[in-house]
Backbone bond lengths (Angstrom), bond angles and torsions (degrees), N, CA, C in turn:
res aa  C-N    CA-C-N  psi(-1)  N-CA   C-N-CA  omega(-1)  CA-C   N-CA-C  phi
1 X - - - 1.463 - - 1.524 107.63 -
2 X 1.145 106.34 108.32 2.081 117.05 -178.52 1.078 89.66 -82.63
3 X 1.532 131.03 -48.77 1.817 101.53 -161.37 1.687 94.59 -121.43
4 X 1.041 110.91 130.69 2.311 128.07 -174.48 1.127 62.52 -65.63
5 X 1.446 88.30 143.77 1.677 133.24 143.04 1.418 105.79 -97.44
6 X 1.197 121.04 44.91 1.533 118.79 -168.94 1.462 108.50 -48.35
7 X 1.580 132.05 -23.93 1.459 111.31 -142.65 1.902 81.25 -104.45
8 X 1.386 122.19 -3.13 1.503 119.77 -170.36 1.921 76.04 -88.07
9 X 1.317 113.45 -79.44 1.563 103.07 -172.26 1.258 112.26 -20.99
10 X 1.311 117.75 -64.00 2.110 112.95 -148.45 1.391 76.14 -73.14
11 X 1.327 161.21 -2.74 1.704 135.17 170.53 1.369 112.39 -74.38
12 X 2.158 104.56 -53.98 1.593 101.64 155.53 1.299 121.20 -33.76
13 X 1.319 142.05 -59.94 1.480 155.94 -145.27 1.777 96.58 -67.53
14 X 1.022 99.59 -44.07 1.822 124.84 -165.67 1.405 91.14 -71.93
15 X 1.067 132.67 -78.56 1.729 151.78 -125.47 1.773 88.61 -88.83
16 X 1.656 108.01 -36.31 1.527 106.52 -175.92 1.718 121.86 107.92
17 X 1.459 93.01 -6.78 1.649 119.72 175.67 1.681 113.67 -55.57
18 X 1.385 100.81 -60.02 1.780 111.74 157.99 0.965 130.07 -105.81
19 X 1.453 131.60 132.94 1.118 141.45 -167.42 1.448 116.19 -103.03
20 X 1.529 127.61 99.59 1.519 114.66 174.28 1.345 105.43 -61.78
21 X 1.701 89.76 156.77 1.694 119.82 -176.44 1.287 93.27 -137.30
22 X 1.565 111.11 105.44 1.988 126.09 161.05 1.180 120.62 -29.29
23 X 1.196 164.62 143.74 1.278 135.37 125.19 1.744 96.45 -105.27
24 X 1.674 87.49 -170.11 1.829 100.45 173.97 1.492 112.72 -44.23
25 X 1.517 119.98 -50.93 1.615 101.98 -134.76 2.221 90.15 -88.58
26 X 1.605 108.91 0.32 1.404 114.14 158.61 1.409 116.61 -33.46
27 X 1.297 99.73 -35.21 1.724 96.16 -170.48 2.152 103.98 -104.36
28 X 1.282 95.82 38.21 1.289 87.04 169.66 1.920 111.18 -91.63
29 X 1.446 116.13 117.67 1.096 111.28 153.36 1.439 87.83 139.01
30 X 1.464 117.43 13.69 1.955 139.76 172.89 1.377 92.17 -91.43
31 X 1.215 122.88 120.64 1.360 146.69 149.06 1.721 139.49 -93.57
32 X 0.833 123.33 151.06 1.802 117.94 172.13 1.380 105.91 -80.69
33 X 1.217 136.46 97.27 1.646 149.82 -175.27 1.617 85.49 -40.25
34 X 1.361 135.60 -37.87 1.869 101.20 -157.53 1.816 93.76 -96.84
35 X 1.086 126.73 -43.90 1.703 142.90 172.30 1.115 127.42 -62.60
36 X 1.557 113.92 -42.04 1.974 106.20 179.04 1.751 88.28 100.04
37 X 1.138 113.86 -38.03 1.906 97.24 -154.91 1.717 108.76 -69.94
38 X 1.416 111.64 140.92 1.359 116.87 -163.38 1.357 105.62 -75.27
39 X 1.786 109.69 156.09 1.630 112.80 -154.17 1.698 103.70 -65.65
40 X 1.212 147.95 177.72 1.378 133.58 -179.89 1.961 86.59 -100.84
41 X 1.608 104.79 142.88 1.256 95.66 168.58 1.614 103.64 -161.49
42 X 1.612 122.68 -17.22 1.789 117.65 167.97 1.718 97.51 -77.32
43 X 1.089 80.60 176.19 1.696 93.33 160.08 1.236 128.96 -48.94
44 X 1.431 132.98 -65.02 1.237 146.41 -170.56 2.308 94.02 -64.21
45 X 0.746 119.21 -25.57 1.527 113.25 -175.47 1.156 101.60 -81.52
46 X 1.446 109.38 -62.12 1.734 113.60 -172.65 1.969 103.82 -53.02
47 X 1.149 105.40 -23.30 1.863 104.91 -169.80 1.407 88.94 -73.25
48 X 1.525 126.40 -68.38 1.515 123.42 -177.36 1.179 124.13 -41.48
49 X 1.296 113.31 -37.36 1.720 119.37 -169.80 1.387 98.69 -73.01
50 X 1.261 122.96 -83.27 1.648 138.01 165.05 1.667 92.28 -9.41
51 X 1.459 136.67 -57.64 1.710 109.79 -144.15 1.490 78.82 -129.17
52 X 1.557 131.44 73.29 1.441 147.77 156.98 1.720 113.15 37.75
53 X 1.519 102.37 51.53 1.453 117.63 -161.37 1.590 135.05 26.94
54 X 1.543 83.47 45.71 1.723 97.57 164.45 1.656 109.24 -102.40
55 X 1.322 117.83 157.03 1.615 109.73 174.15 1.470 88.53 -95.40
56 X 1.548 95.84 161.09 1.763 113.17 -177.09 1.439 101.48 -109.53
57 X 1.222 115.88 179.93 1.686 117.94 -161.53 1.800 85.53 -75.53
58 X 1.367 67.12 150.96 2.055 97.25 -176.59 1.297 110.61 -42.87
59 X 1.411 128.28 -53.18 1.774 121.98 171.15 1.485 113.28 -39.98
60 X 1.630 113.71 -30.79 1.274 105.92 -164.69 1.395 104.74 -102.47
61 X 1.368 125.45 -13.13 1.358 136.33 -168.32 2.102 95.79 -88.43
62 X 1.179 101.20 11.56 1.634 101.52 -174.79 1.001 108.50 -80.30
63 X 1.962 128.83 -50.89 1.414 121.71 -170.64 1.732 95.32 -165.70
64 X 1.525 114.52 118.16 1.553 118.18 -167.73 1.225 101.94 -39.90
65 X 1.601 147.72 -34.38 1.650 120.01 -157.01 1.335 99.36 -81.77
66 X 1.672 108.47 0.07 1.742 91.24 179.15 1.312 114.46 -102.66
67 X 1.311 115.27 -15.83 1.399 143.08 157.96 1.936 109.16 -42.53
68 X 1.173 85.77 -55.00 2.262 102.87 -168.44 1.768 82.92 -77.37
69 X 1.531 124.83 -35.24 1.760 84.49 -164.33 1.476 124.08 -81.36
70 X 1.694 88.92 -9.96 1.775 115.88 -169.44 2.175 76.64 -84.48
71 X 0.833 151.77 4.38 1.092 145.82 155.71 1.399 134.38 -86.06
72 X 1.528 93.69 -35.91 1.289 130.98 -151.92 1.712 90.84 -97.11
73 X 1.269 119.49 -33.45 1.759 121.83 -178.46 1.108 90.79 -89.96
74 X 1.210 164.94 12.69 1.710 147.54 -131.44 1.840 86.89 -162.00
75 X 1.160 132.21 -57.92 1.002 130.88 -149.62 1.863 108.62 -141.85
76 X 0.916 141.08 14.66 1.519 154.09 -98.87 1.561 114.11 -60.39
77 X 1.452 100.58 -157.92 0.972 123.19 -146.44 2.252 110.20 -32.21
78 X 1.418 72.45 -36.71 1.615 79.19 -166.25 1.284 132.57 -72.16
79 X 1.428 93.99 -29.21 1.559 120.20 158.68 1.919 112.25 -22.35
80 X 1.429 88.80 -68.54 1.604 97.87 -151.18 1.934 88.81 -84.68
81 X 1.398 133.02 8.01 1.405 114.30 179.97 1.531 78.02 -101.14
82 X 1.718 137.05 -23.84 1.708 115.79 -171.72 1.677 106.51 -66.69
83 X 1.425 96.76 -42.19 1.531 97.83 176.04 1.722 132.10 -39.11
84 X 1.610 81.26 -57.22 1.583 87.19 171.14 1.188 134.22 -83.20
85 X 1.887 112.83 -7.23 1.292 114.27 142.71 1.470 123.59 -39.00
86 X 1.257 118.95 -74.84 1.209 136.91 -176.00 1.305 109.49 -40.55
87 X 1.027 109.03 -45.73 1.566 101.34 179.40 1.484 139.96 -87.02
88 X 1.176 98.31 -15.22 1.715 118.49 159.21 1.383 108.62 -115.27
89 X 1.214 142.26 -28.42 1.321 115.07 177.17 0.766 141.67 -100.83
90 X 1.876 105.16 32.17 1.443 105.20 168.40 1.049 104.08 -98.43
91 X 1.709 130.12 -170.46 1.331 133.75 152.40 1.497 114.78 -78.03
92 X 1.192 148.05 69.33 1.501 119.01 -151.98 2.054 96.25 -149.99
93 X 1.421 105.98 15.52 1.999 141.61 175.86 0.821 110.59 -83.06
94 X 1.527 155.83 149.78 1.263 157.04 108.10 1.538 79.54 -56.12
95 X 1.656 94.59 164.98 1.572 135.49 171.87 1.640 103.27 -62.72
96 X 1.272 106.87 148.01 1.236 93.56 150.39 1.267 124.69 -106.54
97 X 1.596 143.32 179.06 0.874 129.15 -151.93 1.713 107.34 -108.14
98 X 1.519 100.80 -4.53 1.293 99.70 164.86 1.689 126.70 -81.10
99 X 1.161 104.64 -11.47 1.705 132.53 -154.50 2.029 95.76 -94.57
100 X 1.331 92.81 -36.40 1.950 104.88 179.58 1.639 92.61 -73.40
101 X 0.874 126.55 -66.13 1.627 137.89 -171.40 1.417 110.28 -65.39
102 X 1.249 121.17 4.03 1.206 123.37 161.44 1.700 113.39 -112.10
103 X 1.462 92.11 -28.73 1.833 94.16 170.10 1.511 99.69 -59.30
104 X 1.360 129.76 -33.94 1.221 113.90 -152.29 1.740 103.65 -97.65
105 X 0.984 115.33 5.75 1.421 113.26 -173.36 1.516 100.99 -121.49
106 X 1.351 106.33 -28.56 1.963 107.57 177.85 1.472 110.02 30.25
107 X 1.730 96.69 76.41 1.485 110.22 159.39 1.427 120.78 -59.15
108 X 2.038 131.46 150.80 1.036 108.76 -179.05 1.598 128.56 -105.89
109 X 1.486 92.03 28.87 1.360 107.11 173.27 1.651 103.17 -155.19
110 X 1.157 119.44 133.65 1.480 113.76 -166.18 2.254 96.40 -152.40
111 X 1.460 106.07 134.41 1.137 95.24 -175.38 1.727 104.88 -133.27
112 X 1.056 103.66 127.55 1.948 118.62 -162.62 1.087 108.05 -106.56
113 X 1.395 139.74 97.53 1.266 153.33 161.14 1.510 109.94 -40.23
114 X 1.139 124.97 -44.88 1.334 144.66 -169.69 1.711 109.98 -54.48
115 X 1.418 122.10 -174.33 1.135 113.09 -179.04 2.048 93.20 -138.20
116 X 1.150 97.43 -6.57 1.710 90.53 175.97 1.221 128.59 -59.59
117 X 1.506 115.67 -178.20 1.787 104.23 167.00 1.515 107.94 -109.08
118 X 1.074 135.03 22.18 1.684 134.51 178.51 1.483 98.31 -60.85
119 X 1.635 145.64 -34.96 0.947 125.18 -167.91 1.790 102.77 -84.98
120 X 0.968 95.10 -30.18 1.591 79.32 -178.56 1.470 131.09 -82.99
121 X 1.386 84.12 -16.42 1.733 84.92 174.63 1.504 108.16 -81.51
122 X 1.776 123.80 -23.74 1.243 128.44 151.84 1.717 119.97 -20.53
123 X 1.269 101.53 -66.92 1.573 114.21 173.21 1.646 129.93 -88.16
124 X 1.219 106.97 22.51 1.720 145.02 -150.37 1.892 80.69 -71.76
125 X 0.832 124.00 -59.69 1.627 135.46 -179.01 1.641 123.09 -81.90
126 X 1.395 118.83 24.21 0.931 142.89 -177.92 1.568 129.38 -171.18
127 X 1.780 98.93 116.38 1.465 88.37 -165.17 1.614 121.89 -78.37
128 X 1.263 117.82 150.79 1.088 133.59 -150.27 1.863 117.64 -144.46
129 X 1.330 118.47 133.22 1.509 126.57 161.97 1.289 108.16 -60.27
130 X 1.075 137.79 119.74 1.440 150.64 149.55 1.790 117.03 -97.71
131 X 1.815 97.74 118.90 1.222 104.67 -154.11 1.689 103.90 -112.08
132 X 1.008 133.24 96.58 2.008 134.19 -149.66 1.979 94.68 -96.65
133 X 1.279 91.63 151.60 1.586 86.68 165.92 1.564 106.71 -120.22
134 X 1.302 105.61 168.96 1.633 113.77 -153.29 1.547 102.74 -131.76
135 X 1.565 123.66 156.19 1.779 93.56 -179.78 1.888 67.76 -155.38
136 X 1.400 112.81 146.13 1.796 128.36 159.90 1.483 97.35 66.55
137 X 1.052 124.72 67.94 1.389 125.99 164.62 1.484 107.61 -123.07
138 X 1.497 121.82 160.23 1.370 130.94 158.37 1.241 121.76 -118.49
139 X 1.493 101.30 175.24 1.460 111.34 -149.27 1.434 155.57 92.63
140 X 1.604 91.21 -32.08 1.500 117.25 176.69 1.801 113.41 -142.05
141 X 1.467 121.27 149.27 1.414 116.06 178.54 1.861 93.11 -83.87
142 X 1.167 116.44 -17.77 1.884 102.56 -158.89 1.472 93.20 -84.21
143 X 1.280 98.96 133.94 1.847 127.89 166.25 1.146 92.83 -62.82
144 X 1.413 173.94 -74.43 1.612 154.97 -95.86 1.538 115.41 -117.74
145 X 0.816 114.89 153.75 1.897 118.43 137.91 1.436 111.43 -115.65
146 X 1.030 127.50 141.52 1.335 129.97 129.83 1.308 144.78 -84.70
147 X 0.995 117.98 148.24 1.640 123.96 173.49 1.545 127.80 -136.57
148 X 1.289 123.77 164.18 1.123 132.36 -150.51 1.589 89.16 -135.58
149 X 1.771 106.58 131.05 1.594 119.05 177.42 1.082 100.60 -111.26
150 X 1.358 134.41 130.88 1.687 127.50 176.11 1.795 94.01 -101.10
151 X 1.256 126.86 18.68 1.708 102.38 -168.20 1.245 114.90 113.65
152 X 1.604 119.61 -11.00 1.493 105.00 -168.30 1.583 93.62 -176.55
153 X 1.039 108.88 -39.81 2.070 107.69 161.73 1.531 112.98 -149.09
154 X 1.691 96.17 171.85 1.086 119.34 174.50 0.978 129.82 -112.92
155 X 2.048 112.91 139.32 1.818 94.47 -168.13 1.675 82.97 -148.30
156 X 1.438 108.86 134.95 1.476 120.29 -175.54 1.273 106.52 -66.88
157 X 1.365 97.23 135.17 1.869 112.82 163.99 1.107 128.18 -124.47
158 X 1.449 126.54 -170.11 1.430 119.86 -164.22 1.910 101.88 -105.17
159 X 1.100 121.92 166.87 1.209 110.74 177.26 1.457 125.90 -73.28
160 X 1.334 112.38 -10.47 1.457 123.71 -176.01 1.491 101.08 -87.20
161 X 1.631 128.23 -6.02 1.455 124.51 -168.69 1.411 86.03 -104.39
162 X 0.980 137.02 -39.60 1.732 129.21 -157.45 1.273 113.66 -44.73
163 X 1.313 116.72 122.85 1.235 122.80 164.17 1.439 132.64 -81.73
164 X 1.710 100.88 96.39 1.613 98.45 -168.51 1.293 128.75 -84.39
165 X 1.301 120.93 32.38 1.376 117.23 153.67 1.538 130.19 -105.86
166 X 1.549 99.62 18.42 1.218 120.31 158.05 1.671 131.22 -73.05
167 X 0.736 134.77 147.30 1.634 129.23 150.54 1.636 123.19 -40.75
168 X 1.448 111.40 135.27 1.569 89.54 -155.59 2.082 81.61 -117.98
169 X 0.945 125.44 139.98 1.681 124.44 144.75 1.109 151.68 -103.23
170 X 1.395 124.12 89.39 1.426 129.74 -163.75 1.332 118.18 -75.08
171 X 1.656 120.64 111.58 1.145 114.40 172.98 1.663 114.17 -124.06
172 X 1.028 114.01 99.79 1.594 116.46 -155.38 1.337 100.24 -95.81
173 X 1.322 135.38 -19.25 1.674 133.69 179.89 1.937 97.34 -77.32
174 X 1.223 122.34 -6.54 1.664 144.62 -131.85 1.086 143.96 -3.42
175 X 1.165 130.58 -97.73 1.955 100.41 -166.92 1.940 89.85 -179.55
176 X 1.336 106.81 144.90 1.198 119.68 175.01 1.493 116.19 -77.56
177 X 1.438 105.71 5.13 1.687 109.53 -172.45 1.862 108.64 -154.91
178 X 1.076 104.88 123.47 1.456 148.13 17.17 1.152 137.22 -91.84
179 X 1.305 104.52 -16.36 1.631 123.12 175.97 2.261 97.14 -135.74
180 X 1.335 94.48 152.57 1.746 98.06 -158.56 1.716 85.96 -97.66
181 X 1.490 108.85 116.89 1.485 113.13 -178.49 1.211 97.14 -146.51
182 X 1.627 118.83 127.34 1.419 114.93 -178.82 1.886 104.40 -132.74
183 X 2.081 95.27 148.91 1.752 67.18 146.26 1.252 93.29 -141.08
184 X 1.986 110.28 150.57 1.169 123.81 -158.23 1.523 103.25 -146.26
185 X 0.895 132.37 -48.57 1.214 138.65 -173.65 1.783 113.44 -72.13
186 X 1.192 94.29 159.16 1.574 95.10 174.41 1.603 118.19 -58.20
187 X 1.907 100.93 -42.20 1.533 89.07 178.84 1.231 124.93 -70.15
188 X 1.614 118.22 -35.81 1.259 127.69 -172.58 1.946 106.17 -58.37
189 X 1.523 107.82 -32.00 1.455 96.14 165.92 1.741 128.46 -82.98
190 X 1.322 102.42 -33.54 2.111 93.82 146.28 1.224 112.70 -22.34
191 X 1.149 106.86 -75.67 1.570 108.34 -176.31 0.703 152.14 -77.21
192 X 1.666 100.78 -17.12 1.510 100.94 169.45 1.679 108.67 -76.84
193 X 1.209 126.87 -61.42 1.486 152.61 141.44 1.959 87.70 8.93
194 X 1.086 110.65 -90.56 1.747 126.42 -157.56 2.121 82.83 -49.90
195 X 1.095 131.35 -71.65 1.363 121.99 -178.43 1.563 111.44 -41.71
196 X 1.373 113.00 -49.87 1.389 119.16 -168.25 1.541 108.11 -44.02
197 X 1.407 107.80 -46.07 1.442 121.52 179.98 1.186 134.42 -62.48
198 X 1.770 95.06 -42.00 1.301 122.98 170.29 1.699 112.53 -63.25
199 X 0.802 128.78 -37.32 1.354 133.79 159.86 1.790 123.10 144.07
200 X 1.593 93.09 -6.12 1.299 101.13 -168.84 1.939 117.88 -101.80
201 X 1.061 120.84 21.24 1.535 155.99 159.81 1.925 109.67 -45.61
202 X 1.513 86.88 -48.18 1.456 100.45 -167.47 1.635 108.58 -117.63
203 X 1.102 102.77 159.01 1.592 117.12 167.28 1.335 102.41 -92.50
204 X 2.063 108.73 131.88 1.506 94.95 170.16 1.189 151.68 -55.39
205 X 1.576 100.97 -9.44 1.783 106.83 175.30 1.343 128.38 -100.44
206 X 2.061 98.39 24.17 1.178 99.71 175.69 1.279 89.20 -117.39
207 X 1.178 140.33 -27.92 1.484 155.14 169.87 1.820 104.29 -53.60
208 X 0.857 139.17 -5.52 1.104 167.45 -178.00 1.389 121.80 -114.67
209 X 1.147 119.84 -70.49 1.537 122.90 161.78 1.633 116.82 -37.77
210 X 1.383 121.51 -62.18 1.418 139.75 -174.79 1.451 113.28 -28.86
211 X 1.527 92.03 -44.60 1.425 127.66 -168.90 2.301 107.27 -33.92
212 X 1.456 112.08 81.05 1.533 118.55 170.46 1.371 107.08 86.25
213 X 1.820 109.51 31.51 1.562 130.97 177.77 1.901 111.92 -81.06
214 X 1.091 114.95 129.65 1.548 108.24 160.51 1.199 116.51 -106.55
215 X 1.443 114.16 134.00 1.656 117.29 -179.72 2.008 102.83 -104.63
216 X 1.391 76.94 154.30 1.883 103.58 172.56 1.333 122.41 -95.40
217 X 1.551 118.46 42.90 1.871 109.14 -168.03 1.403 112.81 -47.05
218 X 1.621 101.81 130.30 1.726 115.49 -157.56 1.721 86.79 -124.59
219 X 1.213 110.44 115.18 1.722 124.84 174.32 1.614 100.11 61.33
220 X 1.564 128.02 41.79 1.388 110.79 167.78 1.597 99.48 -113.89
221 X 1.183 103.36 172.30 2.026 100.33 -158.50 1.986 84.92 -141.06
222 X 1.155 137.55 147.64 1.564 134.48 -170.05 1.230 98.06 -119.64
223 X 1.022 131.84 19.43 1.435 116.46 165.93 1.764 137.25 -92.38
224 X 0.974 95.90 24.58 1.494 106.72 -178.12 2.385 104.37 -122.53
225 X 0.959 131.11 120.34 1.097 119.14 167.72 1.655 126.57 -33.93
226 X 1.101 97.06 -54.85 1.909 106.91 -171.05 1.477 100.42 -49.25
227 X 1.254 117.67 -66.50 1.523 116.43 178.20 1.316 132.38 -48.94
228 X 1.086 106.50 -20.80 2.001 119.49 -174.55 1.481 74.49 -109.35
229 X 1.085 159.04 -83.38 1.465 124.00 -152.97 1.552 119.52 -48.84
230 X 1.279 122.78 -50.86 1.758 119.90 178.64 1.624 88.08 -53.79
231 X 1.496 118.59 -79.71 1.716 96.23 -173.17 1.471 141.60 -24.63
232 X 1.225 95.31 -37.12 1.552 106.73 178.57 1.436 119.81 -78.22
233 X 1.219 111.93 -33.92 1.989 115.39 149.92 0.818 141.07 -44.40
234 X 1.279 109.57 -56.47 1.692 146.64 -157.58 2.102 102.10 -102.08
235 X 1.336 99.42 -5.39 1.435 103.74 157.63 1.503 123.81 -123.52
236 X 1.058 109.55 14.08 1.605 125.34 -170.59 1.447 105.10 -50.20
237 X 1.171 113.68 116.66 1.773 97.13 165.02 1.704 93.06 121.27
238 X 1.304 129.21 3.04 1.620 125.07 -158.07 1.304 103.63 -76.14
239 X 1.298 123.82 167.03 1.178 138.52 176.70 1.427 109.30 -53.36
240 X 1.560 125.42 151.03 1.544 93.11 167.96 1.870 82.41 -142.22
241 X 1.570 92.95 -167.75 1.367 140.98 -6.68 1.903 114.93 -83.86
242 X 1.794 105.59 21.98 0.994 110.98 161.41 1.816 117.18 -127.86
243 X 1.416 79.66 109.25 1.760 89.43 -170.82 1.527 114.82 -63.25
244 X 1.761 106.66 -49.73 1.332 93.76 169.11 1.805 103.11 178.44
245 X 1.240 135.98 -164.19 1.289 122.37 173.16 1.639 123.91 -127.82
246 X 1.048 114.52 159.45 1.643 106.00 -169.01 1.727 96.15 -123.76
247 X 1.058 120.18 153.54 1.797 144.85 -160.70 1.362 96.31 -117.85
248 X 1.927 121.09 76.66 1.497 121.24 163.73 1.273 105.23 -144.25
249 X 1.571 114.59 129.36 1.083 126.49 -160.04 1.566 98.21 -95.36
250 X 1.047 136.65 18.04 1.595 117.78 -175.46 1.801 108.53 -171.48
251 X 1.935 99.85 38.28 1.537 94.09 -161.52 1.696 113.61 -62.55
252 X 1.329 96.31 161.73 1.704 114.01 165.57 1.613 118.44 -67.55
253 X 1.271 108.55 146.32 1.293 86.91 178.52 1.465 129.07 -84.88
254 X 1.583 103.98 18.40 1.432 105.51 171.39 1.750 107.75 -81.15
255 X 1.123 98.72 -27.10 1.503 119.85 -165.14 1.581 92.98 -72.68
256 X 1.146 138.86 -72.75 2.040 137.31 132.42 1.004 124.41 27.83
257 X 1.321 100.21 -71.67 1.705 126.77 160.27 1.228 130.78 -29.38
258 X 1.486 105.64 -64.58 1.195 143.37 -167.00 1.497 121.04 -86.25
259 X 1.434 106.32 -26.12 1.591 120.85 -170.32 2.099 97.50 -96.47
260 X 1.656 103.32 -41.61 1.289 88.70 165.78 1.539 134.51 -96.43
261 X 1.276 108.05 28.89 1.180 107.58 -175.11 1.840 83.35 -110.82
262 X 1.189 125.24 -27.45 1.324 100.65 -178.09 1.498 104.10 -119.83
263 X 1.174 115.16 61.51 1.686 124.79 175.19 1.053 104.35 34.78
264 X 1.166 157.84 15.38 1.587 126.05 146.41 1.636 121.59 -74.52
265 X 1.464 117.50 143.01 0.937 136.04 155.72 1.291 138.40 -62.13
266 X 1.827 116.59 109.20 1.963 109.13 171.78 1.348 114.82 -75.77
267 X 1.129 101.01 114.58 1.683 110.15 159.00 1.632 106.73 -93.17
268 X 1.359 92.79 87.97 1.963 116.38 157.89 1.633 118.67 -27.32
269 X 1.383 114.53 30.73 1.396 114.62 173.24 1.336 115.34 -149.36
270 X 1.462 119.96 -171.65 1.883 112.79 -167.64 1.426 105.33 -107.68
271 X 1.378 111.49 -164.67 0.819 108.71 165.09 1.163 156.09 -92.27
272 X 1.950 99.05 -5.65 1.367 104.74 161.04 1.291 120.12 -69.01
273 X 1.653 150.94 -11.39 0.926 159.37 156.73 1.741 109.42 -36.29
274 X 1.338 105.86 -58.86 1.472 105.54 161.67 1.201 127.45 -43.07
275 X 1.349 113.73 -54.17 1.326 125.32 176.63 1.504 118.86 -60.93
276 X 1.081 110.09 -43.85 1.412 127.56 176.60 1.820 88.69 -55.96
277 X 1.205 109.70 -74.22 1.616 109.66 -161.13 2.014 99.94 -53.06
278 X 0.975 117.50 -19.37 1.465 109.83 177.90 2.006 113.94 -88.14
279 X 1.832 101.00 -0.81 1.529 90.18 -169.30 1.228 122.62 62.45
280 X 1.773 106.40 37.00 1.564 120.78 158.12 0.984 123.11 -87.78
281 X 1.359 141.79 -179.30 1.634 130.13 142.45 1.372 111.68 -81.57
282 X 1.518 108.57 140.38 1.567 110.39 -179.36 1.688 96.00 -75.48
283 X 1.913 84.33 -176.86 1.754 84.67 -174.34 1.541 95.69 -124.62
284 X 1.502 89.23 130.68 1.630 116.09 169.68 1.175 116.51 -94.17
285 X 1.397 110.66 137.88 1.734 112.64 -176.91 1.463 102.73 -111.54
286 X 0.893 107.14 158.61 2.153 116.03 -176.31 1.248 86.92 -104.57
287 X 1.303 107.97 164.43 1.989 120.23 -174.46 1.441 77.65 -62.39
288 X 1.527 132.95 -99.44 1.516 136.47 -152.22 1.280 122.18 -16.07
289 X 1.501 108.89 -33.82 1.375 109.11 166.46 1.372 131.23 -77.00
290 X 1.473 97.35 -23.43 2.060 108.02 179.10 1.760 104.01 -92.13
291 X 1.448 114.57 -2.13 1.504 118.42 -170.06 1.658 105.53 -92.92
292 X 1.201 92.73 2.90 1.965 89.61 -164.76 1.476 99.98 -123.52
């Protein structure tokens, strides 16, 4: 698609027809309120931030979960969930400007690759299912928790309580809030990944829902394996023979590859274009933020 039909999408987006999917570069135009330097959120940021903005040898500088396990064997497990405390759970972000433009449209299914809290504070004024992913636990085969927001907190429930005429939020990489659950590491994606497949990744009434859905990937880029495998799970069941479209202005041709072998469509532009087509403000970055 050379020229967005943006204003047919944001109706999908609205109506519930397409479902955005976050990726990293979503949070371009998130800053550190006292510094300017932009929040860490691809690979190559989260690797710098994590090892006191040095790069690590090139095997590890390939894709952060391989980065966190070479962390994660060295210093363990806990290490790399303080990290990512720190870095999302403080308040210490501007918004991003994709995260406002989603407050204002409050899709009713929305799925965040990311590990921040911008989506939830998005829906901060509206209660909401919050859906976490889980990786090396016992007791149970299901990867998730859920939870239930009445307006002001969150308190986990079972999947048979969810109230689905709520807004639901999937954050399967997960989130330092309400409870700090991540997956980051190479192993934690084995496993999460091998369940995902297995069937237990999802709650059935989202496995159900999905059911002849098109998604809008907003700042996700396909060139790394790990990421196109959770996508490719976690969209199982899509509409076809157009599953859905992705927002990259300059793909690879692995990314080519990859986009037509599983019906989605590149729309050759960014993401302020979206924004623009919704009568947002695009997002401007200050040097300090492109210097870090």
């Amino acid at each position: 698609m050379t020229e967005p039909l943006f204003p047919e999408l944001i109706d999908g987006l609205k109506s519930g027809q397409i479902i955005p999917y976050i990726g990293p570069h979503a949070l371009k135009g998130a800053v550190h309120k006292e510094t300017g330097a932009a929040i860490p959120a691809d690979s190559d940021s989260l690797i710098l931030a994590m090892n006191n903005g040095q790069p690590m040898a090139p095997k590890l500088m390939y894709e952060f979960p391989r980065a966190a396990m070479n962390q994660e064997l060295k210093k363990g497990r806990g290490y790399v969930t303080r990290f990512l405390n720190e870095t999302y759970g403080k308040d210490i972000w501007t918004r991003a400007p994709v995260h406002d433009w989603l407050a204002e449209i409050k899709p009713q299914y929305v799925i965040d690759i990311n590990r921040d809290t911008m989506l939830q504070a998005s829906y901060a004024d509206t209660p909401h299912n919050l859906i976490v992913g889980l990786a090396r636990i016992g007791g149970t085969d299901y990867r998730f928790k859920i939870f239930h927001y009445d307006g002001s907190k969150y308190k986990e429930i079972q999947q048979e309580a969810t109230d689905l005429s709520l807004p639901v939020l999937f954050k399967p990489m997960g989130s330092p809030i309400p409870e700090a659950h991540y997956i980051a590491s190479d192993a934690d994606y084995v496993d999460y990944i091998t369940e995902l497949m297995g069937g237990f990744g999802l709650p059935k009434f989202l496995k159900e829902y999905r059911k002849e859905k098109q998604y809008l990937f907003i700042g996700m880029r396909f060139n790394r394996d790990t990421e196109r495998m959770v996508m490719s799970d976690i969209v199982y069941s899509a509409a076809e023979p157009i599953k859905g479209w992705v927002l990259t202005p300059e793909p690879t041709r692995k990314e080519e590859r990859f986009c037509a072998k599983m019906g989605i469509e590149i729309i050759k532009t960014d993401i302020n274009a979206l924004l623009s087509a919704s009568n947002f403000p695009v997002i401007e970055i200050e040097p300090a933020a492109q210097a870090s």
